[in-house]
Each structure stands twice: as C-alpha cells, then as structure tokens.
LOFI-997463 format. One record per residue (C-alpha): residue in three letters; x, y, z. Coordinates in pm, whole numbers, plus 50000, padded with zeros to 5 digits. Example, Ala and Ser with C-alpha at 12.3 -4.5 7.8 and 13.67 -1.06 7.14 Angstrom:
BEGIN
ALA512304955050780/SER513674989450714/
% end
This chain:
BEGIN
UNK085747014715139/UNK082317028115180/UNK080427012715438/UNK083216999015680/UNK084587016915989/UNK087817026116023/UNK089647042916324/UNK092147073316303/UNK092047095916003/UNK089907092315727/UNK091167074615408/UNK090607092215057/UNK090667079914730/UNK089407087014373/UNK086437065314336/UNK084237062413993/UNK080717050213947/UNK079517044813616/UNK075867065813526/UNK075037057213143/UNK076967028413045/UNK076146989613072/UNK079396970713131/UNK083016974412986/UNK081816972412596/UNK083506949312456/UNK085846931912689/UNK086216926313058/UNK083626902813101/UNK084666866812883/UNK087676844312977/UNK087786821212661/UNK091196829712466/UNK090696855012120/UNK092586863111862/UNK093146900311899/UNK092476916411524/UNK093436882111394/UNK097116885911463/UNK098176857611603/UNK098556876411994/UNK096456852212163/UNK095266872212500/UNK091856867212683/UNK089146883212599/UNK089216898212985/UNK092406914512908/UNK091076940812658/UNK088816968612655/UNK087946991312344/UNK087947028212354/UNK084097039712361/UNK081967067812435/UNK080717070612827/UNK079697091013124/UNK080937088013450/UNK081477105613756/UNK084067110113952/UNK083827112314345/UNK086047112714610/UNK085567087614892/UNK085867104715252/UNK085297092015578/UNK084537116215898/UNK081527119316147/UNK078977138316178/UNK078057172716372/UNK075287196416458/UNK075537229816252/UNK074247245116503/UNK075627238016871/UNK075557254117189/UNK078977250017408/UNK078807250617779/UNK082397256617892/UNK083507261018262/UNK082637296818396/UNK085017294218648/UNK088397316118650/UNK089737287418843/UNK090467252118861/UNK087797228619051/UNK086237194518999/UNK082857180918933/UNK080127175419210/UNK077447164119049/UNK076787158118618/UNK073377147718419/UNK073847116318261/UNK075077121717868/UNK071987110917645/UNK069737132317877/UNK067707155717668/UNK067267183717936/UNK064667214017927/UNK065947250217944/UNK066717259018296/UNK067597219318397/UNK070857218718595/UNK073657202818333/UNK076637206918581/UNK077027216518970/UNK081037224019011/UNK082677224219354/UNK082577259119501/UNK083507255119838/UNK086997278519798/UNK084817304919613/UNK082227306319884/UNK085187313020199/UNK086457339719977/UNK082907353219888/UNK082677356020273/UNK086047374520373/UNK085187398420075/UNK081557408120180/UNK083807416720501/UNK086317439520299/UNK083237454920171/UNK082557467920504/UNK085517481320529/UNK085887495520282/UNK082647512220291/UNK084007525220671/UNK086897544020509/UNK084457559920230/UNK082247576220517/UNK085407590020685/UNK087337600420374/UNK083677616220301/UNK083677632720658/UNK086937642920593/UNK085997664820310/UNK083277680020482/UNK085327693820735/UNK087847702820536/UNK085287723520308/UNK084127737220640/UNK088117746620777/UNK088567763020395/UNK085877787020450/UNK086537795420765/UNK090007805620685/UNK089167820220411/UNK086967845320543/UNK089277856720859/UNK092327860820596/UNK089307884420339/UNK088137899720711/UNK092547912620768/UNK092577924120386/UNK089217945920418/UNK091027958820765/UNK094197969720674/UNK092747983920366/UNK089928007820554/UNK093158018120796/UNK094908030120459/UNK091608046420322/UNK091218061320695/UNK094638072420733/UNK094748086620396/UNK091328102220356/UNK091198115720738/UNK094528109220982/UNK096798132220727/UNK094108157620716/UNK094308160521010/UNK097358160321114/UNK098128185820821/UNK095568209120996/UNK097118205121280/UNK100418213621176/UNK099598243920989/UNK097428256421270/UNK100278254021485/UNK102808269821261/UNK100288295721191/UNK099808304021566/UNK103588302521669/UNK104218328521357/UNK101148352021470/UNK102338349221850/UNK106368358521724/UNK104758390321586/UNK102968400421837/UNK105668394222100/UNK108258411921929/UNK105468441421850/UNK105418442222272/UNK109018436322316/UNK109208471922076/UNK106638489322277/UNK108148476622609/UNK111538491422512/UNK109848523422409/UNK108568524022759/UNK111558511922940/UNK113558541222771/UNK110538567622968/UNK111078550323265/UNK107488534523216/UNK108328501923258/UNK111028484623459/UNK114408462823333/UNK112578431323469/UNK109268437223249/UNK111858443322943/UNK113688413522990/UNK110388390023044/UNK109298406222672/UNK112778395822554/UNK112548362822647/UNK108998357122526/UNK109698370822193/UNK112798344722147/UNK110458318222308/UNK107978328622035/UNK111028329121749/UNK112018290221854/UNK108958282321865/UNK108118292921518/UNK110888273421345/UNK110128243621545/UNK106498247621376/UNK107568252321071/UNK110508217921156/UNK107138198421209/UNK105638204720887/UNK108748195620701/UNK109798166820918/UNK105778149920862/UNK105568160120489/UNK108928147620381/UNK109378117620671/UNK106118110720887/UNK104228107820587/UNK105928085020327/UNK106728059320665/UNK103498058520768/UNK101728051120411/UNK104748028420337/UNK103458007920652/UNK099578011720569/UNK100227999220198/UNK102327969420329/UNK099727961320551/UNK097707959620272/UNK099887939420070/UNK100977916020364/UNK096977907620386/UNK096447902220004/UNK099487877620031/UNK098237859920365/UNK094877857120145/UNK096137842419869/UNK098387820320046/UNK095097808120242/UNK093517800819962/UNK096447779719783/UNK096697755520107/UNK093157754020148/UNK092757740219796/UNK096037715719873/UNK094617703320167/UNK090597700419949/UNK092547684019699/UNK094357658719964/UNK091067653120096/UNK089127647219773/UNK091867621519673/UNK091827602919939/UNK087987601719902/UNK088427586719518/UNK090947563919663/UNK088767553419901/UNK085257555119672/UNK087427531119435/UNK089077506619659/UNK085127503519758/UNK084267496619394/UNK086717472719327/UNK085987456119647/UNK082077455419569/UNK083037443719184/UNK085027414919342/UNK082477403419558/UNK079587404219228/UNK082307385219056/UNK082497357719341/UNK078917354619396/UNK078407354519039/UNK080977324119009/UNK078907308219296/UNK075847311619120/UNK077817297018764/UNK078987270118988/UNK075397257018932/UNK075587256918507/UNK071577254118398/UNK070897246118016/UNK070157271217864/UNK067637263417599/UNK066517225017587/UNK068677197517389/UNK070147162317334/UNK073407163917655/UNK076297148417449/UNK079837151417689/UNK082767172917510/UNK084887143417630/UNK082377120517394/UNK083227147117086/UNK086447141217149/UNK087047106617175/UNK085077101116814/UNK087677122716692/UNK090947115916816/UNK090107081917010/UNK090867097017345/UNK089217076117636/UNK088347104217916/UNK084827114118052/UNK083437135118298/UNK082267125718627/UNK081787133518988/UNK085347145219085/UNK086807149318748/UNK088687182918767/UNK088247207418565/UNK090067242818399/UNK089017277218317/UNK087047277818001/UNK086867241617926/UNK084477228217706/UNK082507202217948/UNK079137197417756/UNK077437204317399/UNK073997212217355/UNK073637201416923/UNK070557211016765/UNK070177183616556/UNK067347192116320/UNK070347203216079/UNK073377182616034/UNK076737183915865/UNK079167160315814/UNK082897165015888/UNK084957144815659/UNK088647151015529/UNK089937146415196/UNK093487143115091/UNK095497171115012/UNK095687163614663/UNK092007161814627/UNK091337197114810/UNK091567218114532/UNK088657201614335/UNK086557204014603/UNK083767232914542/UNK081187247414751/UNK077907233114662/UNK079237199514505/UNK076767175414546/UNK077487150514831/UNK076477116614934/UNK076787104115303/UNK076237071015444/UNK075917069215836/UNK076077030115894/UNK074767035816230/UNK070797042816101/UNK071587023015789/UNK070637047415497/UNK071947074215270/UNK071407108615272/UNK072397139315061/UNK074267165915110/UNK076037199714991/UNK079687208615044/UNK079267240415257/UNK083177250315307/UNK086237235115311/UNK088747242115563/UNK091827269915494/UNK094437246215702/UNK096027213715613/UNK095967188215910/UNK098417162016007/UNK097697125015987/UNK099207123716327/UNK101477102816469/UNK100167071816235/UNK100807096015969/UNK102957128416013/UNK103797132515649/UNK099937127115544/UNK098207165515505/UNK094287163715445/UNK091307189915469/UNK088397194015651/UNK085307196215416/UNK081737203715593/UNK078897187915351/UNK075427198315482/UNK072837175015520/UNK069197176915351/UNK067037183915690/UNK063957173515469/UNK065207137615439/UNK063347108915584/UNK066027091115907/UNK067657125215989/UNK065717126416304/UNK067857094816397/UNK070697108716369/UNK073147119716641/UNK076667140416639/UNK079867117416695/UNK077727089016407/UNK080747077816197/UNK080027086615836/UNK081457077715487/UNK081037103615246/UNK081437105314821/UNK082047138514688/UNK081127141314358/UNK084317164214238/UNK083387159113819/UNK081367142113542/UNK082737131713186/UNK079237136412953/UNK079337108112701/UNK083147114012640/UNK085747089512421/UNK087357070612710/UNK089267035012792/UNK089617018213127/UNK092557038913320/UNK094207001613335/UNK095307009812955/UNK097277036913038/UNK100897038813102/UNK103847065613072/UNK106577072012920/UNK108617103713006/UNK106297131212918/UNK104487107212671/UNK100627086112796/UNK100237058312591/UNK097897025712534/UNK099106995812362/UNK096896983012071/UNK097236948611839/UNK099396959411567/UNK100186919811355/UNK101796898811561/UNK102296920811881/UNK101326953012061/UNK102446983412003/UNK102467019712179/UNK099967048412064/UNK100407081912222/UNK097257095412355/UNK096277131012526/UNK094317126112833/UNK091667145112947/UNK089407141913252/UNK090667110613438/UNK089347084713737/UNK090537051713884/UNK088347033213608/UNK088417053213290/UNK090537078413156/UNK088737106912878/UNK090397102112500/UNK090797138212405/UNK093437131312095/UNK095587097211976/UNK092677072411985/UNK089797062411780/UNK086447050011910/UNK086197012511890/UNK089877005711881/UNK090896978312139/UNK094076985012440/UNK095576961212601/UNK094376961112994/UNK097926950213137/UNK101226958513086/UNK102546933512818/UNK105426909112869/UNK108826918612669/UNK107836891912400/UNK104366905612352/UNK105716940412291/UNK106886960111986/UNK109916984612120/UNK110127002111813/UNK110477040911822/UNK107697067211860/UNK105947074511577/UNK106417110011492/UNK102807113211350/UNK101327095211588/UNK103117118811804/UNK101697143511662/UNK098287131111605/UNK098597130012023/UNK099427166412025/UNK103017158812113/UNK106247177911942/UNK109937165111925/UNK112647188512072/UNK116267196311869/UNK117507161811972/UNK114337143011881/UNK112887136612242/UNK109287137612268/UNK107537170612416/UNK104237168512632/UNK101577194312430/UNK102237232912587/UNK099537242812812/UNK098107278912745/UNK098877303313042/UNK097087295113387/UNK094117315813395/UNK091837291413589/UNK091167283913916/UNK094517263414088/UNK094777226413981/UNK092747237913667/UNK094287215013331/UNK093807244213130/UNK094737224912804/UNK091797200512870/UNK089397222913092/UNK089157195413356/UNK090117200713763/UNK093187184413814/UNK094667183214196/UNK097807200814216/UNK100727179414253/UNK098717143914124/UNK100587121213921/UNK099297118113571/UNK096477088713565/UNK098447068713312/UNK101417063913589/UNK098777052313851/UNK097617026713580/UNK101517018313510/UNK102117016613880/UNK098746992713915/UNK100016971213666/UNK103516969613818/UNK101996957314126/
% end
C-alpha cells in the first residue's frame, strides 16, 4: 500500500479513488437485515449496492525511488585495476575542483618512469635514422654526378671521333693514296726514260735496274694505299664507332642504374626514418597516456554537488551491501561516485507488465516520498522499452520502468535526495459521471459478465457489457438500469436462480447465441487503436488482463 516500505521490487496494483461521489449510494454502509425488493431474500443491507452514475479514477499504485534527472557519473579513468587511497565522505557536497577520489598509482608511476626512458631512446634512433638520410642524400648525389660526368665523356669521344678523328684519318688516307699513285707515275715515267737511255749507252744496267725497282716499289705501294682506304672505310670505321656508341650506351646504363640504387638505398633510409619517427610517437603517446592516468589518479569534481557513492545507488536498488573505501579495489570504467543535480527530480517506479500499456507520457502522477513526509506531483516522462525480471523472488514476474518527473516548483523538493524510497499513483483513466456498480457485483460466465439482482424469492443473473473497469467499480455500458440493486457476493446455491440465459437479456447485453445456442461475447470492430485499446468500449485495457468481472468472481471465491 501507499505509504509503507517494502524491499525488492515494487508491487503494482489497480487502485481507485473516488472524485464526485459521497459513499456507495445506497448500500454498503447499514448492517440491519432488509428485505431486498420485498421478496422474501433477506440479505443485509451491506451486501448490496445499486447501479448509479459516478466518476472515478483509476491509478496504478507503484513503488520505486527516486533520482536526479540530471547526474554527473565519475567512473574510474584508469585502463587498469587498482584500489582506493583516499575517498570524501558520501553526503559531502564538494565545490568544483575538490578532490572526490585519489586511486593508487604507484604501478603507473614505475612505468611512467621506464617510458620517459624509452623516449630517449627512441628519440636517439630518430637523430641517427635522420643522419642517415642526410648522408645518404649526400652519397646519391655524389654518385650521381660521376656516373652524368662518364655519360658526357664517352659521348664528346663519339662527337670527337666522329666530327674530327675520321676526318682525319680520311685525309690522311687519301693523301697517301694520292701520293703513292702520283709517285708510281712518275717512277715508271723515269724507268721509260732510263731505258731510253740505257739503250744509247747513256746510262748504265745498275741505274736501270734501281728505276725498276723503284717503279715496283712505287706500284706496291699504291695498292697498299688504296688496301688502307678500303680496309678503314669498310672495317676500321664501323669497329671503332661500334665501340664509341657502346661507350655511350654502357654510360647511359651505369647512369640509370646509379640512379635506381640510389633511390633504393633513399628509400631504405627514409623508412627506417618513419619507423623510427613512429616508434618515437608511439613511445611519446604512451608516456602522455601514463602521466595522464597519473594525473586521473587524482579524480577532482568537476562542477560542485551533493557526493552520493554508486555503491549507495546500488544498494537502494538491488539491496546489495558494498561501499567504497580506502583499499576497496577497483576496475576500468567503474562507476565509483554520482554527482545528482537535484533541483529536478524523477522518480523511478515499475509497473506491472499488464499495466504498461496504459501508461502514457504526460499522465498525471502523484508521488509520496515518506522520508520528507509530503506529496508531490509529477508527469510520466517515458516508460522503459524492456521488461525486467522480478529476480530471483520473482523470475516469472515482468514489470516496466516508468520515469514520472517531479514539479521543481513544489514546496519540500529541496529536501529531497536520490536513493528516497517513493510510492507513486499513476493516474492511467477517469470514468466522467458514468452508470457503474461496485466491481464486487461482477462475475463470469464463459464469455458472458453478469450481476445478480432480486428477482421474487431469489437472485437471478443479468448479463451486462462492461466498459471502463477498476478494483471498486466497474462502468455499465449495456444490461443494467440506473438504480437497480446487485448483489455484492457471490450467492449461496439456495439463494440462486440457475435458470437459463435469457436470450433478450442477452441481447439487451449486446450478446448473440451461436448455431448450438451458446452465448457469444459482442464482436469487437477491427483494432485500429493504440495496443490494449477495448475498441468496442473506447477504454485502455492492458493486454492480456483478465476481464474485471473474473477478478470480482475470484475475490468472492476467496
């Protein structure tokens, strides 16, 4: 109920509180004995109610506790595991910039100091992977150039040999052919005149044969001339361009072949210069990263607040006994304090499964928090999209989470805290001056709600359609005239008239009779509502709630 604190999850149920109406009309209220209609059933005047117009509401009865809407986590910077060396007290309200939290950062510190070392070594092997390079550049060029320097060489001793050594040596070829054919004439002209002689006794045998063998000398000597210009134009020549142009070619290829190992070897030496410019880096990000955990060992607050303990949150929620503490150890990313800002709360509640689906945003909400002692009102902000467990108390029990915001503007919501246990009514409907009975008058039958009015000496069953329903009163919509009187208990088998459905009061209900004479519940028109809609009686009905006249049937029962 209300008002009382309960452990584990919340309890719902389908509460009613009556706005416009005085009492139960008619009966509920006297115990002498009446004559019901003046049939002879004698029953107590306590034991009937009459069928009149009301309004009521109908709320749903939650029980949660209370949050900030707003709240600032601090979780555990660390990437590793450590413990606690010092906490504020929980209660504190702290200033931004307070410490919240020192962790234990003794492990982070020794490997803060071997990095800073790694730093400087690595920073070593930059400068000489950097002074690498630079000589490397330096080697490129100068190979470079001596490989350009033996092209431009060989290629002025081609241009040289062809634009002045065969020139040359074509002058001096012809020239000599030239002069070996002029000296053969003029030796043989003497050899003639020397015969001519020798035949007048002028000149003696020795002088003629001297002119003989000069003008053969001069003959050989003329082809061997005239050998030499063939054997250089058709030999000498080709071989020796042959070897100039291969010269040429042999220090093109030595060129380019520089060039390709000098870039492998720049290439070599640039990469090992990344390698070494990155191992740096990551070395230098490592060591931020450790002396920015060193620095998060000490957590600050960040903007002032009430200090409330995560393990505190907890506890309120699933009754788990932990706190923190000096030497309490600690993970990656846990949750270790919450900073609320309480000048706007909500309150977490659940509600039953079967209840969810009449639960609307902006349903008007009322919240007591026994703790300060007063009411306050609220708004249904969301509800949640997943089902929860009732735990192990509970496993088969599914309820949802539904946030209702509190009024900030209320008087008291300064006093109140996150964790406060809470009780919360959710006002799901209202039934505006409607024909209704107490839901204790309704039973089932099959597919057919009834109420059991005086008829002579006994009761008997009247089909009724039901509309919107509560635990107190159920809406009238066909079956039932205002002012007749139902019976608010199941009767005994002598009190009772078992006779068979009457087909117009069937009817008069809304209900039809199938081929073999059963009894049909009214159709419903095709869903077109939201889910859990009673389309046939445009009230919210939770999906998968039993009918109100079987609760009042079961009530009875019991």
């Amino acid at each position: 109920m209300p008002g009382k604190r309960r452990t584990g999850r919340a309890i719902t149920k389908i509460v009613i509180i009556l706005a416009a109406v005085g009492g139960l009309g008619t009966g509920g209220v006297l115990l002498a004995r009446s004559t019901a209609g003046g049939s002879g059933v004698t029953v107590r005047e306590a034991e009937l109610g009459t069928a009149e117009r009301r309004t009521f509401q109908i709320l749903a009865s939650a029980s949660g506790d209370l949050q900030a809407r707003r709240q600032l986590e601090i979780k555990n910077p660390l990437e590793t595991g450590t413990r606690i060396v010092e906490i504020i007290p929980e209660g504190t309200v702290v200033t931004e910039g307070q410490l919240l939290v020192e962790l234990d950062a003794d492990d982070i510190s020794e490997r803060l100091r071997q990095e800073r070392l790694s730093v400087i070594a690595a920073q070593n092997d930059v400068d000489q992977a950097e002074g690498n390079y630079r000589i490397q550049v330096s080697e490129n060029d100068s190979r470079k150039r001596e490989a350009e320097l033996k092209v431009e060489l060989a290629q002025l001793a081609l241009d040289r040999w062809r634009e002045g050594e065969v020139a040359k040596r074509r002058e001096e070829l012809r020239i000599r052919a030239e002069k070996a054919s002029d000296e053969l004439v003029r030796l043989r002209d003497k050899l003639e005149r020397t015969e001519s002689l020798y035949a007048r006794d002028f000149k003696s045998k020795d002088e003629l044969d001297q002119d003989r063998i000069a003008a053969k000398e001069a003959a050989a000597n003329d082809v061997i001339a005239r050998l030499e210009v063939d054997i250089y134009e058709n030999y000498q020549y080709p071989e020796e361009e042959k070897t100039k142009v291969a010269d040429v070619e042999k220090a093109k290829a030595d060129l380019a072949q520089v060039l390709e190992q000098n870039e492998i070897n720049l290439k070599s030496r640039d990469a090992a210069r990344q390698t070494a410019q990155q191992q740096l880096e990551l070395r230098i990000e490592k060591r931020d990263e450790l002396e920015a955990d060193v620095s998060a060992a000490r957590i600050l607050a960040p903007r002032a607040g009430l200090v409330v303990y995560a393990t505190s949150v907890e506890a309120s929620r699933y009754g788990r006994g932990e706190t923190l503490e000096v030497g309490t150890d600690v993970w990656p990313n846990m949750t270790l304090i919450v900073l609320p800002d309480t000048t706007e709360m909500v309150a977490v509640v659940r509600v039953h499964e079967s209840l969810a689906g009449r639960v609307r945003e902006k349903q008007q909400v009322t919240v007591k928090v026994e703790a300060v002692g007063r009411t306050f009102n609220g708004t249904v902000e969301n509800i949640g999209v997943m089902a929860e467990t009732g735990g192990w108390r509970d496993p088969n029990r599914r309820e949802y989470s539904v946030r209702v915001i509190l009024d900030a503007n209320q008087p008291g919501t300064e006093l109140l805290k996150p964790a406060m246990r809470c009780d919360a009514q959710i006002i799901l409907d209202e039934a505006a001056n409607v024909l209704s009975v107490p839901i204790a008058a309704v039973f089932s039958d099959g597919p057919v709600q009834y109420v059991n009015i005086p008829s002579g000496a006994k009761f008997v069953r009247k089909p009724v359609r039901l509309g919107k329903l509560s635990d107190m009163f159920a809406q009238i919509v066909a079956g039932l005239d205002g002012g007749e009187r139902v019976l608010l208990r199941r009767p005994s088998v002598a009190e009772i008239d078992n006779a068979p459905w009457d087909p117009d009061a069937l009817k008069a209900a809304g209900y039809t009779l199938n081929d073999k004479g059963e009894p049909v519940a009214p159709a419903r028109p095709p869903m077109g509502g939201a889910p859990g809609q009673d389309q046939s009686q445009g009230q919210q009905r939770p999906q998968g709630e039993r009918p109100s006249g079987e609760r009042g049937e079961r009530r009875n029962r019991d």
